[in-house]
Each structure stands twice: as structure tokens, then as C-alpha cells.
N, C-alpha and C positions, 0 to 999 in steps of 0.2 A: 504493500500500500504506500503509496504517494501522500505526501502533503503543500498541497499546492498554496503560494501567497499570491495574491495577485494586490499591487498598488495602484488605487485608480485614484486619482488627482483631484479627480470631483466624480461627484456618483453620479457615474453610467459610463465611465471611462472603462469597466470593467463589461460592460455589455456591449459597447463597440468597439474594441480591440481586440478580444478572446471572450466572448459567451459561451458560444459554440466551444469552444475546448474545455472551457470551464464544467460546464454540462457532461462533457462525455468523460472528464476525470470523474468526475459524480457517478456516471455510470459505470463505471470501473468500482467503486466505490473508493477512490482514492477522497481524500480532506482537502474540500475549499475552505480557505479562510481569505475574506474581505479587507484587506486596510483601504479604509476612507483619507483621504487627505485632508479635503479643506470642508467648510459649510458656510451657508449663507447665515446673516447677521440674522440675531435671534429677532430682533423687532421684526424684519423685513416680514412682508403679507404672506411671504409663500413661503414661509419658515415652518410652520406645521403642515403645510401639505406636502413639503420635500421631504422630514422626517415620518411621514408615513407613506410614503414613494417607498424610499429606502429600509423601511418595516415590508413591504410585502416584495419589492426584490428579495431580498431575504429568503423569503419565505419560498419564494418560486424556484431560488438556483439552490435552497436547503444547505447553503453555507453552516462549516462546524461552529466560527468566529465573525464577527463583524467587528471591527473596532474602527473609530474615529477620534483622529488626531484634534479633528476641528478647530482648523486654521482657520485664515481668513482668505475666502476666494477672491483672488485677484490680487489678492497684496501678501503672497508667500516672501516676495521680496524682501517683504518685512522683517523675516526672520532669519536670524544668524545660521549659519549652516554646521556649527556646532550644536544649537538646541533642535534643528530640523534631524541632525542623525542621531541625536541619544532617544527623540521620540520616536522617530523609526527603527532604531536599532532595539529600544523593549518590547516591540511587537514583536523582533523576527525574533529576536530572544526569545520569547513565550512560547510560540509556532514553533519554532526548530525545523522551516521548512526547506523542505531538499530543491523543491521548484521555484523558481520568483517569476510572475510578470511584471515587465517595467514599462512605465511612459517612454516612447523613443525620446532618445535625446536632442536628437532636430525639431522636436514638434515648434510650430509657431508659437504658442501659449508660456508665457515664462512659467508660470507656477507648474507646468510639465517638467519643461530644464530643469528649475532647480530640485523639483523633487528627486527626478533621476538622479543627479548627480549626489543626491544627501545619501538615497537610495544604494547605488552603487557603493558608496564609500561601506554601507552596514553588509558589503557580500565578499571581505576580505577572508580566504581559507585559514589563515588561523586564529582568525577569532571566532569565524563561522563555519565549520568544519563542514557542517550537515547540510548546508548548501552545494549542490550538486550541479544542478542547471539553470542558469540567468537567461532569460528572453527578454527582446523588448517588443511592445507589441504596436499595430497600425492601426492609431485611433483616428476615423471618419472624423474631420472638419481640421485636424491639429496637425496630421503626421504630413498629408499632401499638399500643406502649404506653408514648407518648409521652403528655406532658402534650397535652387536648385543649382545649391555647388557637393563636392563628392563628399566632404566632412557631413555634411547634414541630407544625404541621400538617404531615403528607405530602402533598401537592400533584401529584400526576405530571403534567407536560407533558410527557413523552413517553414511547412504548410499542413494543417491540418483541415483533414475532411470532415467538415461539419453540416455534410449533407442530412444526415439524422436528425441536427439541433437549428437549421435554421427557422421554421418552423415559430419554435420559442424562445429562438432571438430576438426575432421580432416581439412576440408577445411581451418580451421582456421589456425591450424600449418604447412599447406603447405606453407603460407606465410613466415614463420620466414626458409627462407632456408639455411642460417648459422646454423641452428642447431640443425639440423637432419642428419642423415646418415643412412647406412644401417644395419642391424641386423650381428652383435650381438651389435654394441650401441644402446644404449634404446630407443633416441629419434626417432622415425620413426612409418607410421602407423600402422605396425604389432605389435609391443609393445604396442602403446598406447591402440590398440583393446584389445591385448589382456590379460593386466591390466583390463581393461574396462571390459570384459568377463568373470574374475577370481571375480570383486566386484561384478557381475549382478550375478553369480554362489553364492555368499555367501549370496546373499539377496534377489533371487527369482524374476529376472527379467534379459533382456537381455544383459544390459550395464550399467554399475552404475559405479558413484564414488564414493569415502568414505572421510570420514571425523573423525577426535576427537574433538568432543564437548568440551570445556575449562570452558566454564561458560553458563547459561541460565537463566533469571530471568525473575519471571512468576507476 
């Protein structure tokens, strides 16, 4: 059995970069565990409807852990990058997970970079032994509109068939309805399909996601 971490920056970064893998570690019965990154301000109108969003995601991917850091969305900048990897670093401490998903490091969005980077720093081998495999994953609206030089390219070396779970990927991001819209913005089902249908096209099945490999030790 697997114990998967997945870091999602803001909630649903997790449903648009790896659902569909998430889902089928589940169905392996391998261990998802959630780390949330940031939250909106508690006065704000849509502060009890996003904390019940993120109550029934939950409930739908049957994560082992959720945990939120609850930063502040948009101004991660704000935080030193020593207090950003001791709060990430006592999650994976707790988890002891062998998998990580990460924010690509090109995404446009800073609070992606700098997470990644706090991120990375907590996946050093001897302090974290029980890490095994670092991915970073291709979040719809953040990773494709990166700068298009080769430091900040999405690159997939790896792809997974998520032909079984696309289905309630979708289902899943119909929940987060802040943040979606209709085409021509990315986040929506027709994009996400058909992302979905452009990795299953490069890697010989219906629906895939992809992935960059960071590290892997055997």
C-alpha cells in the first residue's frame, strides 16, 4: 500500500492536476491524504460555502487526511519560506508519504512557485527517507500559461490512464462552482476533457493525465 500526499495550492488544484490518479490510488486502496494550502478570508461571502465545497470533496475522493495550512490566497508572498517549510514539513512528517504531488514550478500563479519551492525543500532523502516519488502535476488555467522558455516548460514524462475516473473528475469540479466558467476560460468541463483527451492521444488510451517525474528512488 501506497501513501499518496498531494499539495494543492488552493482547493481544487488537486482535482485539476491529478483527480483521476488520485481516484485510482483509492482504488488500489492505496492512502490519499489532502494538504490544502491557502483559504479565503474568513469575513469574505463565500467563506462558508468554500469550506463546505471542501467538506464534500472530501467526502467524494474519501481522503485518509485533509489538512489546511490556511494561508492567505494571493499573498503567500507574504510568508517567509522558512515558516512556509516547517508548516509543510509537519504534515509530511505526520503522512510519512512515499508519493508527493506538487504544483509545477513554472505555473503562472506565485502562490504555486513559492509553494513548490517550500514544498521541495521538505523532500530532502535524509530527512525524509520514506519519500520515494516526487511528481509535479499540470494544473488547467496555471501550468499552460507559463512563460514559454525551457526553465519553465511542462515537460510530462509521465501519464496516467484515467479513463475509469474521468467521469468523476468532472463531478468533482462541479462542486468548486466559483471556479469555473464557460469556454474560452479553461476551467470548465470541455477543457478539462479535453486536456484529458490531448494526454490519452499522446499515451494511447482515452483520458490521461500527465505528470514530471522530479525524483524516484528504487
Amino acid at each position: 500500500m501506497n501513501k499518496i500526499l498531494v499539495v494543492a495550492v488552493h482547493p481544487d488544484d488537486e482535482t485539476l492536476g491529478c483527480s483521476g490518479t488520485l481516484l485510482k490510488h483509492k482504488a488500489k486502496e492505496d492512502e490519499i491524504h489532502w494538504l490544502i494550502c491557502t483559504t479565503i478570508d474568513e469575513n469574505h461571502s463565500y467563506y462558508e460555502t468554500r469550506e463546505k465545497e471542501i467538506e464534500k470533496v472530501s467526502e467524494l475522493y474519501n481522503f485518509d487526511s485533509v489538512h489546511n495550512l490556511r494561508l492567505k490566497t494571493m499573498q503567500v508572498d507574504e510568508y517567509s519560506m522558512s515558516e512556509l517549510v516547517r508548516k509543510i514539513s509537519k504534515v509530511i512528517s505526520e503522512i510519512k508519504p512515499n508519493i508527493i504531488y506538487l504544483p509545477f514550478k513554472g505555473d503562472v500563479h506565485s502562490d504555486h512557485r513559492k509553494i513548490f519551492e517550500a514544498s521541495y525543500s521538505c523532500t530532502k532523502s535524509f530527512r525524509y527517507p520514506f519519500i520515494k516519488k516526487i511528481y509535479m502535476m499540470e494544473t488547467l488555467s496555471e501550468t499552460e500559461f507559463a512563460p514559454s522558455t525551457k526553465e519553465d516548460s511542462f515537460i510530462p514524462n509521465v501519464f496516467v490512464d484515467i479513463s475509469d475516473f474521468i467521469d468523476k473528475k468532472l463531478e468533482i469540479m462541479q462542486i468548486f462552482k466559483s471556479e469555473i466558467a464557460e469556454h474560452p476560460f479553461p476551467r470548465n468541463e470541455r477543457n478539462i476533457k479535453a486536456l484529458a483527451t490531448f494526454r490519452g492521444a499522446i499515451s494511447g488510451c482515452e483520458y490521461a493525465e500527465s505528470f514530471m517525474l522530479l525524483k524516484e528512488i528504487l
